[in-house]
N, C-alpha and C positions, 0 to 999 in steps of 0.2 A: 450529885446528891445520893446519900445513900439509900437502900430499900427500905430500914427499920426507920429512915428518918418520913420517909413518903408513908410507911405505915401508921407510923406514929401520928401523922397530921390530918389529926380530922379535923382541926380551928377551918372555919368560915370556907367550908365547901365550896367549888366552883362551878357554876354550870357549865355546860356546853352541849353541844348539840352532834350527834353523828347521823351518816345518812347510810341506811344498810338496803341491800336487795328483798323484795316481799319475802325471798325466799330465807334466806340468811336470817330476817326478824322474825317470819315462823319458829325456823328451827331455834334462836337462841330465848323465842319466847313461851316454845316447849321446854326448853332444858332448865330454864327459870323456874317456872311453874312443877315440875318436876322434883325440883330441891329445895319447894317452898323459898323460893329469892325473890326478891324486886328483880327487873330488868337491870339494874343500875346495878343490883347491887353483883348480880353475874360476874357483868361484862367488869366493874373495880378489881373484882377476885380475880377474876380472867387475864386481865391487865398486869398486873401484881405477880402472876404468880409468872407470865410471860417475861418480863422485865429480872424476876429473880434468878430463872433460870439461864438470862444471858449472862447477867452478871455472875453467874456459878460458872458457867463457860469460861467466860474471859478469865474469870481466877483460874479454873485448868489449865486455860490456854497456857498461861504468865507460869505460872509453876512449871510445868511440863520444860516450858524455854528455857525457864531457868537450869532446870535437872541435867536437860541438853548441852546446856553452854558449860554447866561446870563437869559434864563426861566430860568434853572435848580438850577441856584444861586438864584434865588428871591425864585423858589419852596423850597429851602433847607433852605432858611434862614428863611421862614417864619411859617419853621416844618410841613409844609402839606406834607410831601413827602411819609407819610407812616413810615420811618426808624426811624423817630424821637423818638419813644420810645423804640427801640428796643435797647438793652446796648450789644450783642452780637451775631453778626450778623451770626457767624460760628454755634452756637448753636441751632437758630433757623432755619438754612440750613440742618445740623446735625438732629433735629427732624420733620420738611417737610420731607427728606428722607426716614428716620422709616417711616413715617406715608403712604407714596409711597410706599416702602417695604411690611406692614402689606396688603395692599389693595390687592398689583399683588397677595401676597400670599395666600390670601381670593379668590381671583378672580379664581387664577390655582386650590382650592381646590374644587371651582362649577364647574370647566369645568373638573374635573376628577372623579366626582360624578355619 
């Protein structure tokens, strides 16, 4: 559901009940009182404006991913990426490792010297 659609619905309100700490109903029944609110009407605003901001997240988030996936397609298609000459990516994973391997084994044979 969307947020303007949850704003939009004030047909046949629903009750419900929360259970808050003495402390917690203090403070949210000063910050009420405060901004001339109901208790209710707070915590709806509070609620709302929670819910919109994740939803404005998850939209950056989804953009962002997007913007990301299509670098990676411009960098790949235009062969800067590095891999582009590489014809066998197992074999030069396969020899970085030897070449990791030979070092710690050079390395453990100075520290046993």
């Amino acid at each position: 559901m969307d947020i303007q659609q949850i704003i939009s619905d004030t047909n046949y309100s629903v009750r419900t009940q929360i259970s808050l700490s003495p402390s917690l109903y203090r403070l949210i029944k000063k910050r009420a009182k405060s901004e001339d609110k109901s208790l209710a009407q707070l915590i709806r605003e509070k609620v709302l404006a929670q819910l919109k901001r994740e939803e404005e997240k998850k939209h950056s988030t989804k953009v962002e991913l997007i913007r990301l996936t299509q670098k990676i397609r411009e960098i790949r298609q235009s062969g800067r990426s590095g891999w582009a000459k590489v014809k066998n990516p197992h074999e030069l994973i396969r020899k970085w490792r030897k070449e990791e391997s030979k070092k710690r084994e050079e390395m453990m044979a100075k520290a046993l010297r």
